[in-house]
C-alpha positions as CSV (number, residue, x, y, z in Angstrom):
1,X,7.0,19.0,-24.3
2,X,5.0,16.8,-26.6
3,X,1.3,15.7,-25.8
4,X,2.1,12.3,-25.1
5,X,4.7,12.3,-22.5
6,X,3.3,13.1,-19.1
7,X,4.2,16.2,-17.2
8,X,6.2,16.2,-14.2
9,X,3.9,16.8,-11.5
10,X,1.9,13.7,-12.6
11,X,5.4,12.0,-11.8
12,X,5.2,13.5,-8.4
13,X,1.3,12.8,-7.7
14,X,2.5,9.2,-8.5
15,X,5.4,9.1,-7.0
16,X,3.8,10.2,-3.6
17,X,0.8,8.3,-3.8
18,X,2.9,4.8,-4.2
19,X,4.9,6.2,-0.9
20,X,2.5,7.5,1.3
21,X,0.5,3.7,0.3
22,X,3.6,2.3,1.5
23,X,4.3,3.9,4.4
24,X,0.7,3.1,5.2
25,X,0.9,-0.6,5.1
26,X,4.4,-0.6,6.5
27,X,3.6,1.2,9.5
28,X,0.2,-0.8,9.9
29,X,2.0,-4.6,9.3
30,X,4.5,-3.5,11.7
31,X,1.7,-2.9,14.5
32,X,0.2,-6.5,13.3
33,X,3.5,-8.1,13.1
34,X,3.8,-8.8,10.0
35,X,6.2,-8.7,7.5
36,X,6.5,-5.2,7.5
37,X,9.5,-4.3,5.3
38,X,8.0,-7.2,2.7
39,X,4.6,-5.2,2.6
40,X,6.1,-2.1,2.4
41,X,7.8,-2.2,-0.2
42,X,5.2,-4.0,-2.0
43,X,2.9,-1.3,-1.6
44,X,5.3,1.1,-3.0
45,X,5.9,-1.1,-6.0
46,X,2.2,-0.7,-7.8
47,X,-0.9,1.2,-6.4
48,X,-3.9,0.1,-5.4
49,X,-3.3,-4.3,-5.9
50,X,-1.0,-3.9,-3.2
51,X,-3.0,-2.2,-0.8
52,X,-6.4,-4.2,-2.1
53,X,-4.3,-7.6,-1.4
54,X,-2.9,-6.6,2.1
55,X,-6.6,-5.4,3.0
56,X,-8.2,-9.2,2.3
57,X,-4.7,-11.2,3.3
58,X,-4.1,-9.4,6.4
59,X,-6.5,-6.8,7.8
60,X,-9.8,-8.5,7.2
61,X,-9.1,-11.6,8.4
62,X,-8.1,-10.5,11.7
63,X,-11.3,-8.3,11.8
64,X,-13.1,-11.9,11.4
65,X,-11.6,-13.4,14.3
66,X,-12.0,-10.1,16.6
67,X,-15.9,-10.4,15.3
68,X,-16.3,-14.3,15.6
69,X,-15.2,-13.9,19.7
């Protein structure tokens, strides 16, 4: 294996952070109603502008209104 090509277990380590970030936003847009199956498989797409962008689309606004009442 050469130096420049990345082992396998990076591979995995990626592989189940973009799934477990996924799962994560699916699970958590399905108890908001949203989109779920859009955000998840946006967050398994690229790691972390996914899960940064459903934080300040979805989840902090809704903390705003909760707060504001």
């Amino acid at each position: 294996m050469n130096a420049e090509t990345p082992s396998v277990w990076l591979w995995i380590v990626v592989g189940l952070l973009l799934l477990s970030q996924g799962t994560w936003i699916f699970i958590d847009a399905r108890k908001r109603g949203r989109r779920a199956w859009l955000w998840g498989l946006w967050g398994i797409i690229n790691c972390p502008t996914s899960l940064i962008v459903y934080l300040l689309i979805v989840v902090r606004p809704e903390t705003r209104k909760r707060r504001d009442l």
